[in-house]
Predicted model as a PDB file, atoms N, CA, C, CB and O in Angstrom, pLDDT in the B-factor column:
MODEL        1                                                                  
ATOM      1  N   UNK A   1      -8.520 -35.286  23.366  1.00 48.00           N  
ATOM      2  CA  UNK A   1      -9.008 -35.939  24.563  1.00 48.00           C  
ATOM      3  C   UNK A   1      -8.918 -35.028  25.781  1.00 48.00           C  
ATOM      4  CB  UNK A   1      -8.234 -37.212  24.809  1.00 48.00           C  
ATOM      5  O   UNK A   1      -8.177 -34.048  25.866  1.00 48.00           O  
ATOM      6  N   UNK A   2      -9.882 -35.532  26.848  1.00 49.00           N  
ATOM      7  CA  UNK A   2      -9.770 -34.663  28.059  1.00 49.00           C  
ATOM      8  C   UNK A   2      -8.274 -34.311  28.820  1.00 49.00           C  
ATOM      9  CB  UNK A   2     -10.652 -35.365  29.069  1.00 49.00           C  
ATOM     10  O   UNK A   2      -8.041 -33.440  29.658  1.00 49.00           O  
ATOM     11  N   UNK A   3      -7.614 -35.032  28.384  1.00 50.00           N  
ATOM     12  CA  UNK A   3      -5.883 -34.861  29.038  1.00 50.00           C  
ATOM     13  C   UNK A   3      -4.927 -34.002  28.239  1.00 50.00           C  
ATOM     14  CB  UNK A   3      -5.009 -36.399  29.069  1.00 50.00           C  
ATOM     15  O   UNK A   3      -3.815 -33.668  28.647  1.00 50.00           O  
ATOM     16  N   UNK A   4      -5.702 -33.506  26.491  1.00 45.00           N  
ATOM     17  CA  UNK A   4      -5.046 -32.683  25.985  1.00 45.00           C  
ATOM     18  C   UNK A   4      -5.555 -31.479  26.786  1.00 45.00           C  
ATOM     19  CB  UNK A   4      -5.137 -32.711  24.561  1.00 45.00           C  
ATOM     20  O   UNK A   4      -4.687 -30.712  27.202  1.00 45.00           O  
ATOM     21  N   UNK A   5      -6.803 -31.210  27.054  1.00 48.00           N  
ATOM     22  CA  UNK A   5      -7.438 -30.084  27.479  1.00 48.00           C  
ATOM     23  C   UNK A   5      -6.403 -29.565  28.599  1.00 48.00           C  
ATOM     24  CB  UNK A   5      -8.965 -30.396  27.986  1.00 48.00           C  
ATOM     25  O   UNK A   5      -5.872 -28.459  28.498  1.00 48.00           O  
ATOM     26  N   UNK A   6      -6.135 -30.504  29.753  1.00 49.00           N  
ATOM     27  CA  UNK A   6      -5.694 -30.229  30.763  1.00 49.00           C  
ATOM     28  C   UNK A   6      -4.438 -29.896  30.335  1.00 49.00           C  
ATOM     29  CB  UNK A   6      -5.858 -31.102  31.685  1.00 49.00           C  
ATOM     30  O   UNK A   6      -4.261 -28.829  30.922  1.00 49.00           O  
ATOM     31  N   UNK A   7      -3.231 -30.160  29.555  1.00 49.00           N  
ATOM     32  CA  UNK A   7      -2.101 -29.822  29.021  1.00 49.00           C  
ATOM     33  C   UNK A   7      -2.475 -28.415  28.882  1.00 49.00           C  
ATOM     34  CB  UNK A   7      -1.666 -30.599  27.793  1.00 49.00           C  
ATOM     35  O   UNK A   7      -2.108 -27.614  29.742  1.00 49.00           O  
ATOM     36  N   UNK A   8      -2.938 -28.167  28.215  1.00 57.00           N  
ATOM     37  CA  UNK A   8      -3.651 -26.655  27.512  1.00 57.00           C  
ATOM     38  C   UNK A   8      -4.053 -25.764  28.741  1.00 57.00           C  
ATOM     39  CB  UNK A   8      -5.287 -26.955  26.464  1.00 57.00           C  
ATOM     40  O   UNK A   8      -4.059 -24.536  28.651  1.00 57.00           O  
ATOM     41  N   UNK A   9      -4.384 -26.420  29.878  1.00 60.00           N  
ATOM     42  CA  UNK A   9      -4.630 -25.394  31.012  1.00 60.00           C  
ATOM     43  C   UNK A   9      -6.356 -25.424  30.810  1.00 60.00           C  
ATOM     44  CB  UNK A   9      -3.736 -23.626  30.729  1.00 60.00           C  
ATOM     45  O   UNK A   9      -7.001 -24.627  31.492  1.00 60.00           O  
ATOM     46  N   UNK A  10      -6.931 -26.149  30.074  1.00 69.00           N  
ATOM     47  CA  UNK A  10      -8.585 -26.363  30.643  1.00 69.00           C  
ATOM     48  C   UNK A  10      -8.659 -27.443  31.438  1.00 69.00           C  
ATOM     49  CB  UNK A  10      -9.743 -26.643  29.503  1.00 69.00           C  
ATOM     50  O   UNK A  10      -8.373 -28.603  31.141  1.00 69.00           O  
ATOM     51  N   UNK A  11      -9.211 -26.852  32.869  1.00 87.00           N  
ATOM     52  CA  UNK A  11     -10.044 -27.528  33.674  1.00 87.00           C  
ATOM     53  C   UNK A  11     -11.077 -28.328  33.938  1.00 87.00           C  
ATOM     54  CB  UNK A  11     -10.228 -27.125  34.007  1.00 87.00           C  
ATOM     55  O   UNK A  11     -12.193 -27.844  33.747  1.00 87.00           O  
ATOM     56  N   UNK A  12     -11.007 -29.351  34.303  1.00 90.00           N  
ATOM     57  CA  UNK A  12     -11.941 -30.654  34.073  1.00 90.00           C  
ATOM     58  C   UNK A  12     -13.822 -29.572  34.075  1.00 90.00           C  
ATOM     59  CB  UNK A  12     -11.598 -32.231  35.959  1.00 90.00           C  
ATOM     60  O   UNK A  12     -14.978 -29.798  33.717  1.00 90.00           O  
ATOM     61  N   UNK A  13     -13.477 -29.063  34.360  1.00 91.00           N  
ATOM     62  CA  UNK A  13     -15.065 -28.251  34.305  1.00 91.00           C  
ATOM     63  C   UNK A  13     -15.070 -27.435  33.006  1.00 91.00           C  
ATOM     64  CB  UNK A  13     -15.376 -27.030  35.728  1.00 91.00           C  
ATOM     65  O   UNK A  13     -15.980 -27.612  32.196  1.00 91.00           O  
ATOM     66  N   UNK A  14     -14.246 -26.689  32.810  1.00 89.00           N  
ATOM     67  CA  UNK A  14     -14.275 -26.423  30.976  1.00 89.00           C  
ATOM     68  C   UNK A  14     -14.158 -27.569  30.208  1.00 89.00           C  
ATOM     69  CB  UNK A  14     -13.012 -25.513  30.348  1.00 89.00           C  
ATOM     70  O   UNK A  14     -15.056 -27.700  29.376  1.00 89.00           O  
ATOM     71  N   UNK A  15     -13.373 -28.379  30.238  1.00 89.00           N  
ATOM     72  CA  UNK A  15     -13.498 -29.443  29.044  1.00 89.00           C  
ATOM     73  C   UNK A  15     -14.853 -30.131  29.427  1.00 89.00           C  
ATOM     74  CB  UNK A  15     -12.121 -30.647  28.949  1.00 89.00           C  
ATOM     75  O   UNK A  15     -15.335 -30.781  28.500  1.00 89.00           O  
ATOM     76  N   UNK A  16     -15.511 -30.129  30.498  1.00 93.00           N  
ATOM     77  CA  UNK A  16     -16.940 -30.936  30.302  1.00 93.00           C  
ATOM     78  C   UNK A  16     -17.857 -29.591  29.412  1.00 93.00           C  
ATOM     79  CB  UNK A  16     -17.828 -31.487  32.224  1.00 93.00           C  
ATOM     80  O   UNK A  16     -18.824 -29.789  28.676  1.00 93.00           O  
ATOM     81  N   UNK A  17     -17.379 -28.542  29.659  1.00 93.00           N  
ATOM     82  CA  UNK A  17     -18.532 -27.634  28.722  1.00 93.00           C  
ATOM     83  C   UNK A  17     -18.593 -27.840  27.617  1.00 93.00           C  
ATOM     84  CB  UNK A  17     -18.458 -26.297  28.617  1.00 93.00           C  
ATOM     85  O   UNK A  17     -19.632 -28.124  27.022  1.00 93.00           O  
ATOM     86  N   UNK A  18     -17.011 -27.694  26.912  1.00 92.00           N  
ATOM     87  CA  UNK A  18     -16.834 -27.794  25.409  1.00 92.00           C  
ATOM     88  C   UNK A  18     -17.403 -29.127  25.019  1.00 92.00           C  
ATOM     89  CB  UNK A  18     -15.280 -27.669  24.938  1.00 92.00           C  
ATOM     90  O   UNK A  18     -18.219 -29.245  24.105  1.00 92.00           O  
ATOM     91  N   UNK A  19     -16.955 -30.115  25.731  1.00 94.00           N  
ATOM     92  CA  UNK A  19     -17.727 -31.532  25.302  1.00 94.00           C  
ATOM     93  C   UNK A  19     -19.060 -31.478  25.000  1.00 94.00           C  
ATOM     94  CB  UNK A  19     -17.709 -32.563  26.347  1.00 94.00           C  
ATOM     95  O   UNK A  19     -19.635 -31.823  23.967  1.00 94.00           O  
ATOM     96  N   UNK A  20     -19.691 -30.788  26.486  1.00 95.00           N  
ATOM     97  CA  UNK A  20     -21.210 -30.495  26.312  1.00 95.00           C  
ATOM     98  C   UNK A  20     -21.760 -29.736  24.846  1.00 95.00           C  
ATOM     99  CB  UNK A  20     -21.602 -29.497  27.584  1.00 95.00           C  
ATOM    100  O   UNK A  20     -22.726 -30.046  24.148  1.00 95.00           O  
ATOM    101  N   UNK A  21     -21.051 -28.950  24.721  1.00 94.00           N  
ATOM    102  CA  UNK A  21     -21.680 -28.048  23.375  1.00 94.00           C  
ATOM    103  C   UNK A  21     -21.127 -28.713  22.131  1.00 94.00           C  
ATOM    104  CB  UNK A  21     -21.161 -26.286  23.329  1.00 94.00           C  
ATOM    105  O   UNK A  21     -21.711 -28.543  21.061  1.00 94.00           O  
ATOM    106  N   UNK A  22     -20.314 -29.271  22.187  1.00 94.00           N  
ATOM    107  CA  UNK A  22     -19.684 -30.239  20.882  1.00 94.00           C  
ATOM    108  C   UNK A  22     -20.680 -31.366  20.632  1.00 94.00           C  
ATOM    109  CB  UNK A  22     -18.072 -31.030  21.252  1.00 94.00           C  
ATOM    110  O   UNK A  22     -21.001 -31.796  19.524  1.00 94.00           O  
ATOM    111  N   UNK A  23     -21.068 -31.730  21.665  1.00 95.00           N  
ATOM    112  CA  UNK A  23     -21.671 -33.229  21.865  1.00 95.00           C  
ATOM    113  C   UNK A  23     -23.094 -32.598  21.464  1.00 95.00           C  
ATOM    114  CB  UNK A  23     -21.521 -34.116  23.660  1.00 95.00           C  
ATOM    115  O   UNK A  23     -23.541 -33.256  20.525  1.00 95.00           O  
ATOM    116  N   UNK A  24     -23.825 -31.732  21.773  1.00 95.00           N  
ATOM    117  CA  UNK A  24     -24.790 -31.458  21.399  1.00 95.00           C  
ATOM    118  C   UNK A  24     -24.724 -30.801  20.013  1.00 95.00           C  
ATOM    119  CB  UNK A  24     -25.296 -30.865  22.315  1.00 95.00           C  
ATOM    120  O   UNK A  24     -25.735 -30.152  19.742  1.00 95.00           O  
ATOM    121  N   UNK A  25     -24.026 -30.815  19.330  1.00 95.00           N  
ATOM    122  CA  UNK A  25     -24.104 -30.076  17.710  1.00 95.00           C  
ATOM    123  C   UNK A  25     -23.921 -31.345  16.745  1.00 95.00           C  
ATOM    124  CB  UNK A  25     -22.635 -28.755  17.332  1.00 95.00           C  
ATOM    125  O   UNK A  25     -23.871 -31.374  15.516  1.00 95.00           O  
ATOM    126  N   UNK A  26     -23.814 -32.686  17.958  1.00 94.00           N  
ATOM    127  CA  UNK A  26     -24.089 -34.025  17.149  1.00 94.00           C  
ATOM    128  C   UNK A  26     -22.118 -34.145  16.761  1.00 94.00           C  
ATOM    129  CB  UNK A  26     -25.557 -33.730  15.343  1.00 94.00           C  
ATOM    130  O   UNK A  26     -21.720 -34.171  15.596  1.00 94.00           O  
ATOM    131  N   UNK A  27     -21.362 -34.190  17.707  1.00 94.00           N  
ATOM    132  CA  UNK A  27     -19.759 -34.769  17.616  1.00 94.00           C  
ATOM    133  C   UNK A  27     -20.036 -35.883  18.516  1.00 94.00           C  
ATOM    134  CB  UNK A  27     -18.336 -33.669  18.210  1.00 94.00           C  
ATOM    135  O   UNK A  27     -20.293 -35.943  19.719  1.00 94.00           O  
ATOM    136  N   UNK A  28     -19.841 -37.213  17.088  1.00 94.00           N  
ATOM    137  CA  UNK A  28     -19.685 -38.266  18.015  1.00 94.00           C  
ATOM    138  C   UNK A  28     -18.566 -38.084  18.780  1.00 94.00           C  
ATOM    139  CB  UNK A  28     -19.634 -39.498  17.424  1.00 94.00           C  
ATOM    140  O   UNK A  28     -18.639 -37.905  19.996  1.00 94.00           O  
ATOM    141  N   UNK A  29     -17.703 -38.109  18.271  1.00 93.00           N  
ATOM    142  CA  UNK A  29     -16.250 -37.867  19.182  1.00 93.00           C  
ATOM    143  C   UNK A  29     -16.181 -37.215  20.765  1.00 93.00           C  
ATOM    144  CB  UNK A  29     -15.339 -36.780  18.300  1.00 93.00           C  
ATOM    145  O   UNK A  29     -15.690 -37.689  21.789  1.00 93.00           O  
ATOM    146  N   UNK A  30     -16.904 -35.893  20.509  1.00 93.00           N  
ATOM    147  CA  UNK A  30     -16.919 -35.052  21.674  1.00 93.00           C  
ATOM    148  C   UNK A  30     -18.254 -36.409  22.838  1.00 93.00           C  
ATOM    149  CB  UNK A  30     -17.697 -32.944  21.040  1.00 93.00           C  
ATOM    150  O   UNK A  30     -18.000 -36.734  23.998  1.00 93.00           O  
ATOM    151  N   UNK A  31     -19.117 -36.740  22.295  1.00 95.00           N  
ATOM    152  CA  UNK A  31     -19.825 -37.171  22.777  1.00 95.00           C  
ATOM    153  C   UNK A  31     -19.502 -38.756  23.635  1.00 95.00           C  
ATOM    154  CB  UNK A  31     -20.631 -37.002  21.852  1.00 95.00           C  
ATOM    155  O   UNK A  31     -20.039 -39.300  24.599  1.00 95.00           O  
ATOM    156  N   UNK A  32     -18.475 -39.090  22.824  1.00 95.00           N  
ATOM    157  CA  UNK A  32     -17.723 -40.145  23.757  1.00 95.00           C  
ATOM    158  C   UNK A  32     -16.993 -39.835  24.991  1.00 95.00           C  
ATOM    159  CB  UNK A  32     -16.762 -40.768  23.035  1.00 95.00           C  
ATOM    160  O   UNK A  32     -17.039 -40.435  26.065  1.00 95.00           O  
ATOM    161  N   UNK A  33     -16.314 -38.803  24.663  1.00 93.00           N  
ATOM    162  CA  UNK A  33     -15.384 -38.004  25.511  1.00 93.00           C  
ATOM    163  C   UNK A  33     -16.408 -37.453  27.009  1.00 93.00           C  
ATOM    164  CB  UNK A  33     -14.728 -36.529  24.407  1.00 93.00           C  
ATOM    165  O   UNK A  33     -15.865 -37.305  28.103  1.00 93.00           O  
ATOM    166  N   UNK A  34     -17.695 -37.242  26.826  1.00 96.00           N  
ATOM    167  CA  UNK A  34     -18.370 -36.727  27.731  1.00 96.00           C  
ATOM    168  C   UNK A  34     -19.265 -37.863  28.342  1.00 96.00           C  
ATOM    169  CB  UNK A  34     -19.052 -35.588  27.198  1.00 96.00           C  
ATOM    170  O   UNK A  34     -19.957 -37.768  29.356  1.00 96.00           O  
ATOM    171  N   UNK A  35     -19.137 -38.798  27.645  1.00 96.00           N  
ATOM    172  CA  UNK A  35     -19.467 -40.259  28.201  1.00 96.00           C  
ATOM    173  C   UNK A  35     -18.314 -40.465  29.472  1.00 96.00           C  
ATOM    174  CB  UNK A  35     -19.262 -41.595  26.809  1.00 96.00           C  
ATOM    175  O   UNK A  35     -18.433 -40.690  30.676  1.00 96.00           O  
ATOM    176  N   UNK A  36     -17.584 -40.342  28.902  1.00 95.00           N  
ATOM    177  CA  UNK A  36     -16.084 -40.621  30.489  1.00 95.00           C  
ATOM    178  C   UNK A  36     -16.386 -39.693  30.844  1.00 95.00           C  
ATOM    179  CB  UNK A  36     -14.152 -40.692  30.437  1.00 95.00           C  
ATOM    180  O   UNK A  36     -16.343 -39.870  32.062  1.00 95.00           O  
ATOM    181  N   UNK A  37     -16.660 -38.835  30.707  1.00 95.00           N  
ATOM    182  CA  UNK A  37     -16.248 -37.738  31.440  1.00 95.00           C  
ATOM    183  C   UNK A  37     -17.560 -37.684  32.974  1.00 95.00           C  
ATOM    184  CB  UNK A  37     -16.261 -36.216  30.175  1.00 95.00           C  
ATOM    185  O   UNK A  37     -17.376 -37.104  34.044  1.00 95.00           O  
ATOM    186  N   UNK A  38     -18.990 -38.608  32.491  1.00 97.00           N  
ATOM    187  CA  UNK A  38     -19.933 -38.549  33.192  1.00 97.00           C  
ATOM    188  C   UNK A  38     -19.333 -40.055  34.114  1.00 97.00           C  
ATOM    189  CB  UNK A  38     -21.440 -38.455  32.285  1.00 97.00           C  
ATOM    190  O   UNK A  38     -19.042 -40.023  35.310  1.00 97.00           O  
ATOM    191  N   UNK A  39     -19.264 -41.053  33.408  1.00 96.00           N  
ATOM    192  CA  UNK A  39     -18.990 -42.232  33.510  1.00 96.00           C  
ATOM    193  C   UNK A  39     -17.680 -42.403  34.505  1.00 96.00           C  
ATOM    194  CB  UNK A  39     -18.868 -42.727  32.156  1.00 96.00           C  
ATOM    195  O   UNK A  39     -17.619 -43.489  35.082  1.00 96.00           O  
ATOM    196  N   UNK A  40     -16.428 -41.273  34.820  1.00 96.00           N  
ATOM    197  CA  UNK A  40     -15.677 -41.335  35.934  1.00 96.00           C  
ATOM    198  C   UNK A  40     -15.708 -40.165  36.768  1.00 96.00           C  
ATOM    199  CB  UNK A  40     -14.444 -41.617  35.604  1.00 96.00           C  
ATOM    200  O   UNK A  40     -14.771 -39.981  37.545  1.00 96.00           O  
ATOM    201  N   UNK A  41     -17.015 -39.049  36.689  1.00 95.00           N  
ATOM    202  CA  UNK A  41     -16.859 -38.324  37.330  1.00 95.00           C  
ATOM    203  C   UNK A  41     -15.956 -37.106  37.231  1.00 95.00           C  
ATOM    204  CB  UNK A  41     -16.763 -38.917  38.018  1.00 95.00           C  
ATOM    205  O   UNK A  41     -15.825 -36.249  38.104  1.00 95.00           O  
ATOM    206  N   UNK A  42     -15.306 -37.149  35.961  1.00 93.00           N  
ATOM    207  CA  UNK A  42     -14.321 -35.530  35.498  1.00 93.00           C  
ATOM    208  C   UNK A  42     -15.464 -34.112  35.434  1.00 93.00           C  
ATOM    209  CB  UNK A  42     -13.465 -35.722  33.375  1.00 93.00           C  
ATOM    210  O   UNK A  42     -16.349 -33.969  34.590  1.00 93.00           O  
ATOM    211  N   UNK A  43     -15.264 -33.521  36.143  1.00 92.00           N  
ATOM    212  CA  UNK A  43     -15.844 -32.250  36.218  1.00 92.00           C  
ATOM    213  C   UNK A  43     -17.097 -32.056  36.246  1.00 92.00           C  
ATOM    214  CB  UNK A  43     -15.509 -31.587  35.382  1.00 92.00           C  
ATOM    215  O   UNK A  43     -17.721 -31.028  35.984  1.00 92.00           O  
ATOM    216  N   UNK A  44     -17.550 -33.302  36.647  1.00 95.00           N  
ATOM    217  CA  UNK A  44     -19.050 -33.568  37.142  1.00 95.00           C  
ATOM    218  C   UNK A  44     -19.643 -34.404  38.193  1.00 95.00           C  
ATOM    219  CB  UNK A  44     -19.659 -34.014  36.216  1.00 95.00           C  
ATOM    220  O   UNK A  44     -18.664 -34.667  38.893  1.00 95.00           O  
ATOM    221  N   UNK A  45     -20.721 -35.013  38.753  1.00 96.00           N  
ATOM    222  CA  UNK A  45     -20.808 -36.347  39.252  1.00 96.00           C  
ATOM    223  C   UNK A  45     -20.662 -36.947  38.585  1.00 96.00           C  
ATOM    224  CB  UNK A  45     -21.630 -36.789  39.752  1.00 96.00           C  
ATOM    225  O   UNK A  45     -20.703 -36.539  37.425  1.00 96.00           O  
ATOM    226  N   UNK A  46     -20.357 -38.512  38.899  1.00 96.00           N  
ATOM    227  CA  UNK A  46     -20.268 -39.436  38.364  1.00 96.00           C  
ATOM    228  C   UNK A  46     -21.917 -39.910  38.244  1.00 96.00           C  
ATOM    229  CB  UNK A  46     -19.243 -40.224  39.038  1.00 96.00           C  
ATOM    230  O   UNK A  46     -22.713 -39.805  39.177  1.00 96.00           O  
ATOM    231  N   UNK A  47     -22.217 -40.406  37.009  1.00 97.00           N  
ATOM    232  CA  UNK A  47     -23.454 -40.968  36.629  1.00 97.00           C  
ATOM    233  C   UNK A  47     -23.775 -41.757  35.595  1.00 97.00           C  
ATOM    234  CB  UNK A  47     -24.146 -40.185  36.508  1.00 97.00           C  
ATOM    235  O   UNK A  47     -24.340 -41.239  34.632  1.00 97.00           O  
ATOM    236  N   UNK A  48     -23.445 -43.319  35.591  1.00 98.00           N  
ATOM    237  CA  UNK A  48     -23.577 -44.140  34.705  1.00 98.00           C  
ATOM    238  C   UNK A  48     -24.407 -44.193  34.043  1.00 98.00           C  
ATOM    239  CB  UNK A  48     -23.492 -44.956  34.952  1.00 98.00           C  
ATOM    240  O   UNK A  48     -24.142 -44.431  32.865  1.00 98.00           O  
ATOM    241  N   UNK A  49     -25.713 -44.021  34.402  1.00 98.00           N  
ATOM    242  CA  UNK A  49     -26.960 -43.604  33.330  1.00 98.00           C  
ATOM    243  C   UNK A  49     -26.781 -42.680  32.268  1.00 98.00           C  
ATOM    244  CB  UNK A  49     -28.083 -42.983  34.011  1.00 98.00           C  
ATOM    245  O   UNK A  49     -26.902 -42.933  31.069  1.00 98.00           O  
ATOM    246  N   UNK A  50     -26.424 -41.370  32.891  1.00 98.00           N  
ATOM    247  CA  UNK A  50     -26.360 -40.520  31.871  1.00 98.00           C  
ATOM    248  C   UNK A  50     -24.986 -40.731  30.534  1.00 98.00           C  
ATOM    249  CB  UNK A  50     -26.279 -39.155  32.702  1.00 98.00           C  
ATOM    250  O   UNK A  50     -24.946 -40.416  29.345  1.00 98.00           O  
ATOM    251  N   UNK A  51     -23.968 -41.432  31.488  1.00 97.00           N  
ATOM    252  CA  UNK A  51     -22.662 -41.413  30.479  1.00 97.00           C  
ATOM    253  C   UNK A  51     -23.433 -43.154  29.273  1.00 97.00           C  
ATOM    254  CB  UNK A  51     -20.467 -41.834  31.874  1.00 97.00           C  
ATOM    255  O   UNK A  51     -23.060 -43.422  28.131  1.00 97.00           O  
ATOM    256  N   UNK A  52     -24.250 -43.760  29.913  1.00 97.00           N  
ATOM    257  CA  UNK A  52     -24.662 -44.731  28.890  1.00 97.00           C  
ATOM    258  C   UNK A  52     -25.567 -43.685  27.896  1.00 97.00           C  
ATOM    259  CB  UNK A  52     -25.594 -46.150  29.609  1.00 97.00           C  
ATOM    260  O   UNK A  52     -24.980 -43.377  26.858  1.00 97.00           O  
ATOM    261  N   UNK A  53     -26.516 -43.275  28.027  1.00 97.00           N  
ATOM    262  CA  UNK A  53     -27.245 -42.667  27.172  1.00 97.00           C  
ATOM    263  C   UNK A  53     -26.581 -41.937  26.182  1.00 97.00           C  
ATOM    264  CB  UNK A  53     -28.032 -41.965  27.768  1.00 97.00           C  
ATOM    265  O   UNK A  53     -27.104 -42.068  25.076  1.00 97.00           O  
ATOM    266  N   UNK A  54     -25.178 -40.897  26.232  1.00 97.00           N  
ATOM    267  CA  UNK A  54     -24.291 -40.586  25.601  1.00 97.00           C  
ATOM    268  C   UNK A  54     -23.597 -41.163  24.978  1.00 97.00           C  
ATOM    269  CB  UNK A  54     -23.837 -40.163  26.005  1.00 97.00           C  
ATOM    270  O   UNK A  54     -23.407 -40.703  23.852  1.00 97.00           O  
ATOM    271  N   UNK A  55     -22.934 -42.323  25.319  1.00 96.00           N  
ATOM    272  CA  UNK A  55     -22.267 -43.272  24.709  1.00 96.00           C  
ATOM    273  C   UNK A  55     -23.320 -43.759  23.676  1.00 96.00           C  
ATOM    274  CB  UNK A  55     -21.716 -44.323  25.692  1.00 96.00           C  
ATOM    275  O   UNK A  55     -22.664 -43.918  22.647  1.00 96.00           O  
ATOM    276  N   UNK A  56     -24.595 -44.073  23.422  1.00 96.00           N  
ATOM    277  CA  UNK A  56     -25.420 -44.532  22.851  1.00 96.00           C  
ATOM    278  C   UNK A  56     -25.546 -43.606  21.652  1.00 96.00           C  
ATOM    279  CB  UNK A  56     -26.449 -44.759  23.653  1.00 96.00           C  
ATOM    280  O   UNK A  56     -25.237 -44.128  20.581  1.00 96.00           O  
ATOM    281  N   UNK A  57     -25.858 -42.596  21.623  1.00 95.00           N  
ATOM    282  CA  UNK A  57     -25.382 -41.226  21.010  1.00 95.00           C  
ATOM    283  C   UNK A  57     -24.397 -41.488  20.041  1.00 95.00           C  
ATOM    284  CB  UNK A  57     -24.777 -40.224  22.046  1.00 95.00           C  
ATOM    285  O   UNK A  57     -24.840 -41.500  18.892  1.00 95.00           O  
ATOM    286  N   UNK A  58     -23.217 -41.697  20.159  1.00 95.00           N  
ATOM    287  CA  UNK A  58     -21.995 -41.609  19.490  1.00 95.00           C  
ATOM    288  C   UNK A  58     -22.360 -43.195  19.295  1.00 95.00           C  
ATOM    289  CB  UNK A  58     -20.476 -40.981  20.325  1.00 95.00           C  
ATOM    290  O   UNK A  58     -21.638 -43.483  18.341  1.00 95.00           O  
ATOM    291  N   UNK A  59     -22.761 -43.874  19.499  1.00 95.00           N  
ATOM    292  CA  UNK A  59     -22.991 -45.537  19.112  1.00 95.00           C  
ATOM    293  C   UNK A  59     -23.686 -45.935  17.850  1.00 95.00           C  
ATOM    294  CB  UNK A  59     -23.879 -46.255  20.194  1.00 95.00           C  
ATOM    295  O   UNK A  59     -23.531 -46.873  17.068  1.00 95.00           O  
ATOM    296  N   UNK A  60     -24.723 -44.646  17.920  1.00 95.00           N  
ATOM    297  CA  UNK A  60     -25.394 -44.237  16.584  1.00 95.00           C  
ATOM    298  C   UNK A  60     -24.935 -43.969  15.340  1.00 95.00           C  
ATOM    299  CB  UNK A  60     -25.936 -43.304  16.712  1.00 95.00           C  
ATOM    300  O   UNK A  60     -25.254 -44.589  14.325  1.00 95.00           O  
ATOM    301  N   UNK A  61     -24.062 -42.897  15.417  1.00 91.00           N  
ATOM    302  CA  UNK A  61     -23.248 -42.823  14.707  1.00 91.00           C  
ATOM    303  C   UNK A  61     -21.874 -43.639  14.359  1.00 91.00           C  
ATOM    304  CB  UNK A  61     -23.175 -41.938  14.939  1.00 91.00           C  
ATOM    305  O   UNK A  61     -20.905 -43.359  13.654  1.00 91.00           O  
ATOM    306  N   UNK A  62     -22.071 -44.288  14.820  1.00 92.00           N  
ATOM    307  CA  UNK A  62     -20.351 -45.500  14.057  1.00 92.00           C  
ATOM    308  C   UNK A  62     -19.956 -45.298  15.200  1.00 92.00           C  
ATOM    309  CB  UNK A  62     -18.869 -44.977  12.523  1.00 92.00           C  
ATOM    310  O   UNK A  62     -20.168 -46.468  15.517  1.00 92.00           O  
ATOM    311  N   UNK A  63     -19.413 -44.692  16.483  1.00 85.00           N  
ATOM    312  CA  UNK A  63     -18.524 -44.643  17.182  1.00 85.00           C  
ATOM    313  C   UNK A  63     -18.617 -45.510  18.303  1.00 85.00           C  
ATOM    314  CB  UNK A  63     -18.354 -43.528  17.420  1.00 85.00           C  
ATOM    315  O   UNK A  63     -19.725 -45.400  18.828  1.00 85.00           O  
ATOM    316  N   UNK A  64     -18.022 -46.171  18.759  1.00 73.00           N  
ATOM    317  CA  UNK A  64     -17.784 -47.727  19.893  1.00 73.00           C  
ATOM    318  C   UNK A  64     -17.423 -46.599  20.854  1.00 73.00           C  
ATOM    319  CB  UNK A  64     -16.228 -49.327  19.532  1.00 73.00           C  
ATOM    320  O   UNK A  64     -16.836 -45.577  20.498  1.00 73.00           O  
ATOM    321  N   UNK A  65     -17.891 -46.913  22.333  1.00 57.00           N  
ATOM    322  CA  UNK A  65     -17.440 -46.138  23.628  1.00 57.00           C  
ATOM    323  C   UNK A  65     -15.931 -47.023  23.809  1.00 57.00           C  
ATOM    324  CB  UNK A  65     -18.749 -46.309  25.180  1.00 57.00           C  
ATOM    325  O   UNK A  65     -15.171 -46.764  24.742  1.00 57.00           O  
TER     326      UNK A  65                                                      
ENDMDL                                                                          
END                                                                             
């Protein structure tokens, strides 16, 4: 999760990358994770549209936001 990242010393702007490139190689997981991550604004704007469309994504695949 995004709070291990930060333990680890990645910055809410690196863990939205890795999400980004995880989430796009089709990780539901990562792709939830970048749902919050749009959805409260971590290392990005905040943008409910886009964090629904993601969440939808990983919804596809078995995964509940």
């Amino acid at each position: 999760p995004l709070r291990a990242g930060h333990r680890r010393g990645a910055g809410p702007a690196k863990a939205l990358r890795l999400y980004t490139q995880a989430a796009n190689q089709g990780d539901a997981e990562a792709q939830r994770h970048l749902g919050n991550c749009y959805m409260m604004g971590i290392g990005t704007r905040h943008d409910e549209v886009k964090a629904a469309r993601i969440y939808r994504k990983a919804a596809k695949q078995g995964l509940a936001a």
